[in-house]
Structure formats: structure tokens, C-alpha cells
Residue frames as qw, qx, qy, qz and C-alpha x, y, z in Angstrom:
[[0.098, 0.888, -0.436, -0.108, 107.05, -60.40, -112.77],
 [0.469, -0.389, 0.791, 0.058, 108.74, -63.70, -112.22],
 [0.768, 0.338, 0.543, -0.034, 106.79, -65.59, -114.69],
 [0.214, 0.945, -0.245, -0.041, 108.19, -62.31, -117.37],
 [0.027, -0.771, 0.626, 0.112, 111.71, -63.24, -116.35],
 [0.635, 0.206, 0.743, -0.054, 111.02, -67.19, -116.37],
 [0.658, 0.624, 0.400, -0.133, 109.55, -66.73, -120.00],
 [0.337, 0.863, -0.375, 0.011, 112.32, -64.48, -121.37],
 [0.254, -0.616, 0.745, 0.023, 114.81, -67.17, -120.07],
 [0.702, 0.260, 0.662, -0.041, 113.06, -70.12, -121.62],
 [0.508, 0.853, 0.104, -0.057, 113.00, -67.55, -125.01],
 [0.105, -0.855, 0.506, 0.041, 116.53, -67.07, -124.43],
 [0.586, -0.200, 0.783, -0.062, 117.16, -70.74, -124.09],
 [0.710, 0.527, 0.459, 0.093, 115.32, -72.12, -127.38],
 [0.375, 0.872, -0.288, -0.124, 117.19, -68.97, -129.34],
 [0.413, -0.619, 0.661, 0.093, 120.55, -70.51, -127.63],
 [0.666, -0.072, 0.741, -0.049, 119.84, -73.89, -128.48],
 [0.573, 0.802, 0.132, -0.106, 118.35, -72.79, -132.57],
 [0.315, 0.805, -0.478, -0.155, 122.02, -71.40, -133.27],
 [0.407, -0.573, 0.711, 0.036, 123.29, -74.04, -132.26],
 [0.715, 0.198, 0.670, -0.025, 121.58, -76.43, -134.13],
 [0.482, 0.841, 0.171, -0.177, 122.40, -74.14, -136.96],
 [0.049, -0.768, 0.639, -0.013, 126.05, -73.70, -136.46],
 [0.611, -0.170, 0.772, 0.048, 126.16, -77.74, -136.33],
 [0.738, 0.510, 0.399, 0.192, 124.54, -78.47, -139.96],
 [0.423, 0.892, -0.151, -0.051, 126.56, -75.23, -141.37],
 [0.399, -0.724, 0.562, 0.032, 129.55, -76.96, -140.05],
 [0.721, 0.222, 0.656, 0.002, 128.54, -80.03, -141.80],
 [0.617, 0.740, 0.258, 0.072, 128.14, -78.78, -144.93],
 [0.161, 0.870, -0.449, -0.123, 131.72, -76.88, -144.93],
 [0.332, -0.408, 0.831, 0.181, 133.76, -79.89, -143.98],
 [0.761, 0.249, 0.586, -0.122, 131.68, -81.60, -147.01],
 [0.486, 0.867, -0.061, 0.086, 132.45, -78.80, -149.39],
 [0.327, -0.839, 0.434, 0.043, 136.14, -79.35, -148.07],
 [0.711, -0.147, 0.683, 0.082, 136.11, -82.91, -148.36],
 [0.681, 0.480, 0.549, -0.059, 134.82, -82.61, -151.71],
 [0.132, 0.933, -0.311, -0.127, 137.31, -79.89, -153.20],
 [0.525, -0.546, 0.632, -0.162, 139.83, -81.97, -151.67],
 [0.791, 0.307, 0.498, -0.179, 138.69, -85.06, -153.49],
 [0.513, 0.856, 0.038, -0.048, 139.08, -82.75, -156.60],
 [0.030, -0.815, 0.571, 0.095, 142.45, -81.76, -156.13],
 [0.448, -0.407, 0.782, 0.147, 143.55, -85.16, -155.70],
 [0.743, 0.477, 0.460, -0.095, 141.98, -86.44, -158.15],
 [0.345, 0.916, -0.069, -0.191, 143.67, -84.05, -160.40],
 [0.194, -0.836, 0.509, 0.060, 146.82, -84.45, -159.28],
 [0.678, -0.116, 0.710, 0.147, 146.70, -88.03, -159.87],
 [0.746, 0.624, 0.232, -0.004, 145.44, -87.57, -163.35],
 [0.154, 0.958, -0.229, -0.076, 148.54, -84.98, -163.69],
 [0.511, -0.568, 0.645, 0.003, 151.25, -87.45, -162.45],
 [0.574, 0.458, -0.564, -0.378, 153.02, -89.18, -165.19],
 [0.979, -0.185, 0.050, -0.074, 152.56, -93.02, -165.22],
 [0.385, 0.674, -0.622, -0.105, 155.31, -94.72, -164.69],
 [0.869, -0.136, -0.455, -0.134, 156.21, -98.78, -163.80],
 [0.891, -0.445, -0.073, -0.053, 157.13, -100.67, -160.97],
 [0.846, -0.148, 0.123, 0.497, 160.55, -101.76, -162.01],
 [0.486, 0.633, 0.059, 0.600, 161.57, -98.53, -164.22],
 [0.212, -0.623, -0.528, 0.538, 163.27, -95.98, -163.07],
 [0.283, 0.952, 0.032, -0.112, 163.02, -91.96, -164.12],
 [0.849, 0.185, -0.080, 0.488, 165.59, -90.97, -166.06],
 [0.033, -0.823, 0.409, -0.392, 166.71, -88.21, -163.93],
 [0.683, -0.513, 0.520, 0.021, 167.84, -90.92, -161.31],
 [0.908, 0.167, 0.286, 0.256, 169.61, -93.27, -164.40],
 [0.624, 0.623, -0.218, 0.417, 171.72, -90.48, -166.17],
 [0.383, -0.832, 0.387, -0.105, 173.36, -90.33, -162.91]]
């Protein structure tokens, strides 16, 4: 009987230890697909953002 409960706790253990190692890479892979969205957006945003130089400013701050 002991060896039974001994075996189902070792079975219990490896299950334990399985999600875990499962829950760690699926974690990985969201914060990558995050990072990588992320990325996107900015990426956009810069593209979206009108150039403008150093010394100029916009002319909403000059027709003041």
C-alpha cells in the first residue's frame, strides 16, 4: 500500500513539474508575441510622425 501512495506522489510530482515547464515556454512565447506587436506599433508610429528638423519649429507654435 505504501509503495501505491509513494508512486501516485512521484506521478503527481512529474505531472506538477510538466505544467510547469509548460506554463514557462507558453509564457515565453506571449511576451515575444508582445514584444513583437509592440515593435510593430512603434514602428508605425514612427513611420506616421511627420519629419520635421532640429532647428524648425511647427507652425502651430510660430503663428503664436
Amino acid at each position: 500500500m505504501a509503495a501505491i501512495t509513494f508512486n501516485s506522489l512521484n506521478q503527481a510530482q512529474q505531472v506538477r513539474e510538466r505544467l510547469q515547464a509548460v506554463l514557462i515556454v507558453l509564457s515565453e512565447v506571449l511576451d515575444r508575441f508582445v514584444s513583437y506587436r509592440m515593435r510593430l506599433v512603434a514602428a508605425a508610429a514612427e513611420h506616421a510622425r511627420p519629419q520635421q528638423s532640429r532647428g524648425v519649429s511647427s507652425s502651430s507654435t510660430s503663428a503664436r
